[in-house]
N, C-alpha and C positions, 0 to 999 in steps of 0.2 A: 333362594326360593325353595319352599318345603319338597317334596315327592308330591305331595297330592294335588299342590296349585303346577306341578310341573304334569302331571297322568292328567288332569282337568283341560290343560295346553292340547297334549296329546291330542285326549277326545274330543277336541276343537278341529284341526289338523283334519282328522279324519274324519269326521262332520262334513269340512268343508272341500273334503279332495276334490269332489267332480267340480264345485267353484271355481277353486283354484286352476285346474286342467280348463276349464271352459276361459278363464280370464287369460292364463297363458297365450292361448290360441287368439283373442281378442288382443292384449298387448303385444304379439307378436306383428299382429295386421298391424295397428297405430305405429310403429316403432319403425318395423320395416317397411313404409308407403316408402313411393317416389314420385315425389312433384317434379311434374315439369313446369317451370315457370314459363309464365305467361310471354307472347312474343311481341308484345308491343309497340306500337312505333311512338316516338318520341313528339308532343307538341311542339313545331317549332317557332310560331303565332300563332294570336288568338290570346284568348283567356287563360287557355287551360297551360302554354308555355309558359305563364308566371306563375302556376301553384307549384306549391312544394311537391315533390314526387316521395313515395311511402318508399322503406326500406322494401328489398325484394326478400330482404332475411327474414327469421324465425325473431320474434321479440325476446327479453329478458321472461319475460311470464311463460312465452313457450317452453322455452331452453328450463324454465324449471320445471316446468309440468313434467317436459319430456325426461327430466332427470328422474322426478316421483316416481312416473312409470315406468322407467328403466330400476329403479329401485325396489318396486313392488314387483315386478318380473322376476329380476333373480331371486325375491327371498321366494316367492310361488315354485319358481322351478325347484330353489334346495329342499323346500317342505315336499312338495312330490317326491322329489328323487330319492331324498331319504327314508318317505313312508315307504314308496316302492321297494327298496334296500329294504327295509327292516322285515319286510316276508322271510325273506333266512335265517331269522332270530327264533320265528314260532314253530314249536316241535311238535305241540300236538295237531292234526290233524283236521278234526272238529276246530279248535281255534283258529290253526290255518284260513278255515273255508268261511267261518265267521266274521274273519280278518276281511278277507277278499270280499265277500259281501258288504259287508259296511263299505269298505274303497268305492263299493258300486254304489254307493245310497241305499239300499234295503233297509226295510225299517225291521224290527226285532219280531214281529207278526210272521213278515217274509222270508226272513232267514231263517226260523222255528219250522214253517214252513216246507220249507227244502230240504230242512236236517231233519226234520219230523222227529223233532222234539218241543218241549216246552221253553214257553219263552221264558222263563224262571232261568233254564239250564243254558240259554244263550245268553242271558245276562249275566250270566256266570265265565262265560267264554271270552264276553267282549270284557268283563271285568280283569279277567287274567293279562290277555291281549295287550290293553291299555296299561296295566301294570310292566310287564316284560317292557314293552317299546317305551316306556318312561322312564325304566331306570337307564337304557339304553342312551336316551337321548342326555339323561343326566353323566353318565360314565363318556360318554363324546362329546360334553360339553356345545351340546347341536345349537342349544341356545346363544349361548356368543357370538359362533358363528354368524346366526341373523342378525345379531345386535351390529355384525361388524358390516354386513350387507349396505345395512342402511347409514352406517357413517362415510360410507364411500361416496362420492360425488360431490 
C-alpha cells in the first residue's frame, strides 16, 4: 500500500475516533450483558409436554455475530489506543492542539477558531499531522497488526 492510501487510512481513523470510543462503549455493553435464564417449570402433560423444548444456549448465528463483535471491538480499541499513543510523536505545538482537536470532532472553522488562525494554516497542520502518524503507522507496521485482529476467531 502507497504512504498516501496508507495518510488517507490515517485521516479515516481520526474522522472516525469519537465513532469508534462511542461503539467501544456500545460493544463493551452487548459483550459484557449477563442473562439470566429464564426459570421455568417443565411441561409434564398436556400439549405443551410433547413439543420439542428450544436450546437455552446462544445459536451458531449468535456465537458468530458475537465473534464479529468481539472482532470489531478489538481493532476499535488498537485504532484508539494507537491514535491516542501517537500524540508523543507531534512536536510542534500548533499541530499538537490541531491534533487533539480533530480527536474531539472539530471541524477546521472550529479549530482556526481557537488557534485564531486561518483555516488554510490548519489545513496545513492537520496536513503535517496526518503525514508524521502515517509514516508512523507504516514504520510499525499498525496495519498488519489489524489484519491479524480480524483473523483471530
Amino acid at each position: 500500500m502507497t504512504q498516501q492510501m496508507t495518510d488517507w487510512e490515517v485521516e479515516d481513523w481520526i474522522r472516525d475516533y469519537g465513532y469508534f470510543k462511542r461503539e467501544i462503549d456500545r460493544l463493551n455493553k452487548i459483550l459484557n450483558r449477563i442473562e439470566v435464564p429464564n426459570q421455568k417449570l417443565t411441561a409434564t402433560y398436556g400439549d405443551e409436554a410433547g413439543m420439542p423444548k428450544g436450546s437455552s444456549g446462544k445459536s451458531m448465528e449468535e456465537l458468530s455475530a458475537l465473534s464479529r463483535d468481539e472482532q470489531r471491538l478489538y481493532r476499535f480499541i488498537e485504532i484508539t489506543e494507537y491514535l491516542y499513543k501517537c500524540r508523543d510523536i507531534i512536536d510542534d505545538d500548533k499541530e499538537w492542539t490541531t491534533y487533539d482537536c480533530m480527536l474531539k470532532g472539530m471541524t477546521y472553522t472550529q479549530i482556526a477558531k481557537y488557534l485564531r488562525c486561518s483555516r488554510d494554516k490548519v489545513r496545513d497542520y492537520k496536513f503535517n499531522v496526518i503525514r508524521t502518524i502515517g509514516k508512523k503507522v507504516t514504520e510499525d507496521q499498525f496495519r498488519q497488526q489489524l489484519k491479524n485482529i480480524t483473523k483471530v476467531g
